[in-house]
KEBA-278273 format. One line per 5 residues: number of its first residue (from 1); their letters; for each residue z, x, y of N, C-alpha, C, O. Coordinates in steps of 0.001 Angstrom, whole numbers, plus 524288, in hexadecimal, padded with zeros to 5 digits. Atoms other than C-alpha are relative to their C-alpha. Example, Ala and Ser with C-alpha at 12.3 -4.5 7.8 and 13.67 -1.06 7.14 Angstrom:
<sites>
1	AS	80000/8037A/7FB5A/81E78/8300C/7EE6C/80000/80384/804B0/80299/80790/8049D  7FFC4/7FCCC/7FB5A/81BE4/83566/7FBDC/802DA/7FCFE/80442/80383/7FEFB/80896
</sites>
This chain:
<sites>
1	XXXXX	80407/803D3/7FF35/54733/B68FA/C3181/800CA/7FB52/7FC61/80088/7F69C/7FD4E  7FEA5/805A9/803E3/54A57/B612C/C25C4/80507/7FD3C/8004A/80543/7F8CF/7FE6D  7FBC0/801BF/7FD9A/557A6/B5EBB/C2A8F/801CD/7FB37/803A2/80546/7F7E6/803E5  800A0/80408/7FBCB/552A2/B583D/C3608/7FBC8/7FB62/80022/7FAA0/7F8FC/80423  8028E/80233/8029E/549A9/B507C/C2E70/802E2/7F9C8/7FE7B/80279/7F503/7FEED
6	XXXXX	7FB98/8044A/80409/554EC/B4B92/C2637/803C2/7FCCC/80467/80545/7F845/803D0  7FBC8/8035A/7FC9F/55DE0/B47DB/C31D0/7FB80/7F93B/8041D/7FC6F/7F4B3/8056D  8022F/80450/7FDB6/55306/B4049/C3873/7FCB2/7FB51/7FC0F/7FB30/7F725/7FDEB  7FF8E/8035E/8037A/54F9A/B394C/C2D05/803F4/7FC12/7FEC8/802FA/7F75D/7FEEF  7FA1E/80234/7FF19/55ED5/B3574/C2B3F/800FE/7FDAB/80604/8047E/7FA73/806C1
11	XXXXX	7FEFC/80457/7FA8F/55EA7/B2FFF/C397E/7FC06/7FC88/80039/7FCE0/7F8B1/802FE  8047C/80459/7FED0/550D8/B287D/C3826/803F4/7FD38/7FAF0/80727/7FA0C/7FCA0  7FCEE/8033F/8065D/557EB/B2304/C28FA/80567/7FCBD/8035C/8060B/7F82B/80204  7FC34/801AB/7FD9A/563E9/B1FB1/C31D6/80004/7FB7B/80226/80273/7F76E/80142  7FF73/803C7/7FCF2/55EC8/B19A2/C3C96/7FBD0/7FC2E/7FE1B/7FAF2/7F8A4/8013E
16	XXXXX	801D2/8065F/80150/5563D/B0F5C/C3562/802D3/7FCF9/7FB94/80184/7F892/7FA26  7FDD4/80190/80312/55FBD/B0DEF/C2B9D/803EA/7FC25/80591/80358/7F783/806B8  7FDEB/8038C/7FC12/56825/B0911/C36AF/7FD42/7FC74/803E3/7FF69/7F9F6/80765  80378/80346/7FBD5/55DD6/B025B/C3DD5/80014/7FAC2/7FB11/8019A/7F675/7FC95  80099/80400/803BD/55BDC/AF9AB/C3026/8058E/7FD60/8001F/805A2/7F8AB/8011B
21	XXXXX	7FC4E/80211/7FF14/56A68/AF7DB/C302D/801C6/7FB8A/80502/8048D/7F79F/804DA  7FE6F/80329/7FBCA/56B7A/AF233/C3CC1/7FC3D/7F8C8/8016C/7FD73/7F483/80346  801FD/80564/80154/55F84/AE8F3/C39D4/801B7/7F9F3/7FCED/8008E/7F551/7FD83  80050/80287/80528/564E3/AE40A/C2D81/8065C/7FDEC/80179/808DF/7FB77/7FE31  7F9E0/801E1/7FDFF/57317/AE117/C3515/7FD8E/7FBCD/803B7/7FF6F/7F760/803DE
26	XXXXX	80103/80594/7FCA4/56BE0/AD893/C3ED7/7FCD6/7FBED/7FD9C/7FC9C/7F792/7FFA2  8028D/803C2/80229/5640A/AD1B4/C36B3/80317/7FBCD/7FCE3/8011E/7F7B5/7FB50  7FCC2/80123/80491/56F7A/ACDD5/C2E4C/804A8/7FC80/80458/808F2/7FAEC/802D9  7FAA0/80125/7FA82/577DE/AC8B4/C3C56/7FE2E/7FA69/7FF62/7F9B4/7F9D0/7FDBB  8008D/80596/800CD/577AB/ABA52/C3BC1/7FD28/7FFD4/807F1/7FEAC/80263/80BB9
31	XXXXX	802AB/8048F/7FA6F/56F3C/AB2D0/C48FD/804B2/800D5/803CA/80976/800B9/80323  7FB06/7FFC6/7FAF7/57546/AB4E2/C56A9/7FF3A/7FBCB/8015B/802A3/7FA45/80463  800F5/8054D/7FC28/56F10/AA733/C5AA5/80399/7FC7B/7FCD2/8044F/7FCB3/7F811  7FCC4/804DA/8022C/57874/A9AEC/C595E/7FA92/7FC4C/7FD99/7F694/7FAD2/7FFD5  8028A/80491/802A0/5723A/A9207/C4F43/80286/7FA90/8026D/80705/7F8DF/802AD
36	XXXXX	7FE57/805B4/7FD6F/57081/A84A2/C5635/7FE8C/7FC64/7FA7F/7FB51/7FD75/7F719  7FFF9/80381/8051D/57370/A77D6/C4C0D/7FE74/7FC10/802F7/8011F/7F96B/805F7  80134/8052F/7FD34/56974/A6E3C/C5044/800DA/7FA73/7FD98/7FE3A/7F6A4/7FEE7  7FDEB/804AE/800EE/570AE/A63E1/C48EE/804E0/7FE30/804B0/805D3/7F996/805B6  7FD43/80038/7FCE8/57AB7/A65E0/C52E9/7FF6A/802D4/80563/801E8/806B1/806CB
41	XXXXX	7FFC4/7FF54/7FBC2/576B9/A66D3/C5F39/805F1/7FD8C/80567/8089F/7F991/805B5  7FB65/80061/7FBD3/580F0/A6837/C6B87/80135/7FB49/803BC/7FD16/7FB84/80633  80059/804F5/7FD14/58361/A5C15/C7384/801AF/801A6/804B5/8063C/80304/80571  7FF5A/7FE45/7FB52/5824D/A5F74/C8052/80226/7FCFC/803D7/80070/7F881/8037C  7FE01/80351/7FCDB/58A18/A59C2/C8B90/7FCEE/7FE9E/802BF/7FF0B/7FB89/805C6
46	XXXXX	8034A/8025C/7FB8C/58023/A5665/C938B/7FB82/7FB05/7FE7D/7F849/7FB70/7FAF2  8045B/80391/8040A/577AF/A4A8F/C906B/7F86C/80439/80318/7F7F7/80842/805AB  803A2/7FB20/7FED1/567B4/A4F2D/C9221/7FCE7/7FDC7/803FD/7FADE/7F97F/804C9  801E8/7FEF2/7F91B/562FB/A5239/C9F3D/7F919/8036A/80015/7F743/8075C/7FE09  8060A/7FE42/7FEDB/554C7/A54B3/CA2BB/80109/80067/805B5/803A8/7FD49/80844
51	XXXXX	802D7/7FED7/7F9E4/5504F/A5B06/CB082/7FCBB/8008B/80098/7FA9A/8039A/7FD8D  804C3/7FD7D/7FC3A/54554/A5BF9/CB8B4/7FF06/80257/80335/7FF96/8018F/807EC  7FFAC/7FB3E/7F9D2/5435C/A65B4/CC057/7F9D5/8029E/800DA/7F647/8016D/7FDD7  80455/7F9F9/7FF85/53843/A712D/CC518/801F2/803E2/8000C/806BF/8042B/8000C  7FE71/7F9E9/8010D/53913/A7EE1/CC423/801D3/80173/805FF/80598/80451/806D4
56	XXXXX	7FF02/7FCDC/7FA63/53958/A8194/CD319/803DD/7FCC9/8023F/80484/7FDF6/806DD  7FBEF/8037C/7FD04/54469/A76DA/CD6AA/80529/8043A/8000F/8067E/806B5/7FC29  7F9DC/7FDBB/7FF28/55183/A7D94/CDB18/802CD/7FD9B/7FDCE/80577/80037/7FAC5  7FD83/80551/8021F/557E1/A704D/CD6D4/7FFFC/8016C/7FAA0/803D9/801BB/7F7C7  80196/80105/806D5/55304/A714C/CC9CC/800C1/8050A/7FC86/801B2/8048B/7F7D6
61	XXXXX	7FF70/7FC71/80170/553E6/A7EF0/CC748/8073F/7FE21/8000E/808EB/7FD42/7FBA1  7FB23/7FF7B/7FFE3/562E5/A7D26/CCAA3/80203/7FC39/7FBCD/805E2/7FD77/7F93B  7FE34/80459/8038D/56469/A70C6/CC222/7FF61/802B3/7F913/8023E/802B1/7F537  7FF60/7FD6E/805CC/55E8C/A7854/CB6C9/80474/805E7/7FDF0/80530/80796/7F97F  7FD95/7FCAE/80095/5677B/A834E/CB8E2/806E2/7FF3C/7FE31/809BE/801A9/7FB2F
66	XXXXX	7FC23/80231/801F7/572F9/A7BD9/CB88A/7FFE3/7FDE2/7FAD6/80359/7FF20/7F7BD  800A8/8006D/80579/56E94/A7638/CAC9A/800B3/8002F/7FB3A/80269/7FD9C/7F78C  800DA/7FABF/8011C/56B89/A81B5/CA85C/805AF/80309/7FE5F/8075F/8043E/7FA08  7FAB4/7FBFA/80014/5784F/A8958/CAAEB/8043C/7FC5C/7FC68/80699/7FF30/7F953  7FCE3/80244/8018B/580E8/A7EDF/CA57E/7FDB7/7FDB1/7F970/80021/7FA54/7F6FE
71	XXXXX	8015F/80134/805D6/57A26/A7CF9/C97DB/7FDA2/7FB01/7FE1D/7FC40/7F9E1/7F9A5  80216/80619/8014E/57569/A6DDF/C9ADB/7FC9C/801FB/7FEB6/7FA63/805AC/800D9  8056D/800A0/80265/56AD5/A6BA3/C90BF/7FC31/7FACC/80661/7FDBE/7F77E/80982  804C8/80281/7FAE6/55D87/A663A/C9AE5/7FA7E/80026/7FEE9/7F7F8/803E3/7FD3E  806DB/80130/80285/54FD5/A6155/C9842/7FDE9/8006B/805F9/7FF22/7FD2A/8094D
76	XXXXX	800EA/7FF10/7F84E/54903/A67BC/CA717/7FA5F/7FE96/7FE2E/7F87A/80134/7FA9E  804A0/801E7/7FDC5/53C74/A612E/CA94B/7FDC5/800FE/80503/7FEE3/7FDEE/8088B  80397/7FCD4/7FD14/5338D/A6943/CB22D/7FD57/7FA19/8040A/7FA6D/7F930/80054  803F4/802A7/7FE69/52C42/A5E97/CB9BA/7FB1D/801F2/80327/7F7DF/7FEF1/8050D  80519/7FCFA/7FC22/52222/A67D7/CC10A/7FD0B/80178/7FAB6/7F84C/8020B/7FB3C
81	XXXXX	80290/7FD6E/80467/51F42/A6CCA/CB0CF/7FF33/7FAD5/7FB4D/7FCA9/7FB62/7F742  8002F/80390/804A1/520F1/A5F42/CA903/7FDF3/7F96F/804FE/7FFD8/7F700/808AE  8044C/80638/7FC9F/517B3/A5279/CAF60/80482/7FBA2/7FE24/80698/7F884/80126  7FBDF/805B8/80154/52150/A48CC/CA705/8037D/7FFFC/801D7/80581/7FB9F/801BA  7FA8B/7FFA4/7FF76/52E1B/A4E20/CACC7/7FE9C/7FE64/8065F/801A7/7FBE2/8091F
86	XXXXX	800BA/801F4/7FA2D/52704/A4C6E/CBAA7/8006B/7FA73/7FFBF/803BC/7F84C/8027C  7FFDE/80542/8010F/5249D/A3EF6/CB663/80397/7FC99/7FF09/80312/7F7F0/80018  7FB4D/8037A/8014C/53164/A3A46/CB1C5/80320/80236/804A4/807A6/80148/8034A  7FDC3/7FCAE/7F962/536EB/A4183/CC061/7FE6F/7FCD4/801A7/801CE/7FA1D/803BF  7FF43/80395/7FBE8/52F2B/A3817/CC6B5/80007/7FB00/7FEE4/80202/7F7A6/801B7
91	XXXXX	80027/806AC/8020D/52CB6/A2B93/CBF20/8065C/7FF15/7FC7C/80817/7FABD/7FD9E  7FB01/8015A/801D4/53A4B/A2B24/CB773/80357/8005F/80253/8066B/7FCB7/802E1  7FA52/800AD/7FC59/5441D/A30C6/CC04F/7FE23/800DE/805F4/800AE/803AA/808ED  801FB/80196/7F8D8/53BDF/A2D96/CCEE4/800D7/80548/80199/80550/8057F/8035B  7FE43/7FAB8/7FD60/53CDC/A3B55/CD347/7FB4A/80476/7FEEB/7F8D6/80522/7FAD6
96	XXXXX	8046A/7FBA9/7FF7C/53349/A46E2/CD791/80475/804F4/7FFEC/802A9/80934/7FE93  7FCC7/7FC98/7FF00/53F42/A4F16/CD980/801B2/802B1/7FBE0/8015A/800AC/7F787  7FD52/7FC55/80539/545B6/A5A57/CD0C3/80564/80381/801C2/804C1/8071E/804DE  801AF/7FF15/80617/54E86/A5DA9/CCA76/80317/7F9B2/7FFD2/805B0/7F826/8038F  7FFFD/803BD/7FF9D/550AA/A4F9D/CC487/80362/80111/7FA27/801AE/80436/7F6EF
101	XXXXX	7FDC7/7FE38/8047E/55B25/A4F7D/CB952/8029F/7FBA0/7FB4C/806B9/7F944/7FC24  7FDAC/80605/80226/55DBA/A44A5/CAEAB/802EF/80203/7FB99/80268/805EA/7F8D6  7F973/7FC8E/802FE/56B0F/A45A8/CA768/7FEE2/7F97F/7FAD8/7FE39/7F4C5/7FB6B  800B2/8035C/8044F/56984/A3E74/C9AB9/7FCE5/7FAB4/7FEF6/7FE17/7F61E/7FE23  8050B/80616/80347/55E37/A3511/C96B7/7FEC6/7FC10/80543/7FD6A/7F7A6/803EB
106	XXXXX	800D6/800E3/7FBAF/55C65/A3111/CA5B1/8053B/7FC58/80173/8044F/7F85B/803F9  7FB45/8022F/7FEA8/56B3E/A2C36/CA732/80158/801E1/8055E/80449/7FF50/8082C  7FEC1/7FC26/7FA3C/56BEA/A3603/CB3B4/7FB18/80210/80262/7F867/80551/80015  80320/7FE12/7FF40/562BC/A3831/CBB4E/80147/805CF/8059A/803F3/804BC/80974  7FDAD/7FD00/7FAC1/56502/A4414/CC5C2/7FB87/80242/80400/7FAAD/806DA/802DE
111	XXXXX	80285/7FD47/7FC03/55B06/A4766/CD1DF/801BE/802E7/804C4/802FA/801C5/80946  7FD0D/7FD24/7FCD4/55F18/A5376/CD586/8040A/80235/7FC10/804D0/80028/7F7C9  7FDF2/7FD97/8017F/567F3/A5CCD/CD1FB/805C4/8042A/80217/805C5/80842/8049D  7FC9D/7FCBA/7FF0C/5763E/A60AD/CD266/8044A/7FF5D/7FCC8/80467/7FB2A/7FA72  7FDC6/7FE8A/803B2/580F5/A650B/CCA94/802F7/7FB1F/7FDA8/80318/7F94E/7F935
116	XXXXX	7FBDB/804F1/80294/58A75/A59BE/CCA69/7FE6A/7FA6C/800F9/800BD/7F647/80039  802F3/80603/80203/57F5B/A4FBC/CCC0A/7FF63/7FFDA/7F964/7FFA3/7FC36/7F642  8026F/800CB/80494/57BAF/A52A5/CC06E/8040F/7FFD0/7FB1C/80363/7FCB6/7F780  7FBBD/801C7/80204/589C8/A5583/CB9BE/80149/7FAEB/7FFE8/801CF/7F94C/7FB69  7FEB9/80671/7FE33/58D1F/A4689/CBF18/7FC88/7FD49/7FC92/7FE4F/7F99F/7FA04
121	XXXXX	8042D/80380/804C7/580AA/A41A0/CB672/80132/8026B/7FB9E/7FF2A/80011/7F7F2  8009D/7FE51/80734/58305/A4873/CA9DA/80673/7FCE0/7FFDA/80780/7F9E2/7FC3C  7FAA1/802CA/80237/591D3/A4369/CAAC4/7FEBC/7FA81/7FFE7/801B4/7F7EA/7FD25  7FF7E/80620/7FF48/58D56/A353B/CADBC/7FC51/7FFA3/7FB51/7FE5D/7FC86/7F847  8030A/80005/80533/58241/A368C/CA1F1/80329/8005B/7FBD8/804AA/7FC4C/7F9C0
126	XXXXX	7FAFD/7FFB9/8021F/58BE2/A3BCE/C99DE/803AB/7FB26/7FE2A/803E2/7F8AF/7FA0A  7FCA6/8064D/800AA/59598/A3055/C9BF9/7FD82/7FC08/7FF1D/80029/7F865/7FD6C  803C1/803CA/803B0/58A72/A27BB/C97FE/7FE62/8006B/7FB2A/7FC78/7FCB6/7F8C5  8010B/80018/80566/5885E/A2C53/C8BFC/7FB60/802EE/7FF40/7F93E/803FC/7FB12  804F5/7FC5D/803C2/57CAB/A34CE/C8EA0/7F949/7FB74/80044/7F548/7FCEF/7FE0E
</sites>
């Protein structure tokens, strides 16, 4: 009886001795996240592009997906969820329509959406300087 006392004592002593060990190894592991240096931020090839779109457009869903999949940074303006973005849709760039896409500081404007319209404006922005 005291035998089996002693052995299960020696396996509880064990296993929190190794449970502390394994704490005191991860605590001691340096950060898995990349430290970003916001003195140096990345310069992205793309100059900066705002869209307008809605949630239920096919168009717009596809424009953000491309986007999306390809890593372009994009400022998406909702116009069914933001009153000002409706407003500059129809009084700045004449248009009720979506998705509506402006490629650097209103140098491009695009109504409508497709792959190498919109490639064709970032290269001609681009060659302007942005």
């Amino acid at each position: 009886m005291l035998g089996a006392k002693k052995i299960t004592l020696t396996m509880l002593f064990v296993a929190v001795f190794s449970f502390y060990a394994v704490i005191s190894t991860h605590a001691a592991s340096p950060p898995s996240q990349t430290v970003l240096n916001p003195a140096a931020p990345k310069k992205s090839l793309y100059p900066r592009i705002v869209i307008y779109t809605v949630a239920w457009c096919p168009h717009c869903r596809e424009l953000k997906e491309y986007l999306t999949t390809r890593n372009i940074p994009f400022i998406n303006r909702d116009v069914e969820l933001e009153a000002a973005a409706m407003d500059d849709l129809m009084q700045k760039y004449k248009t009720y329509s979506v998705p509506v896409v402006v490629i650097g500081n209103d140098l491009e404007i695009l109504k409508g959406f497709t792959s190498e319209q919109f490639e064709k404006a970032v290269v001609k922005v681009n060659a302007a300087g942005r």
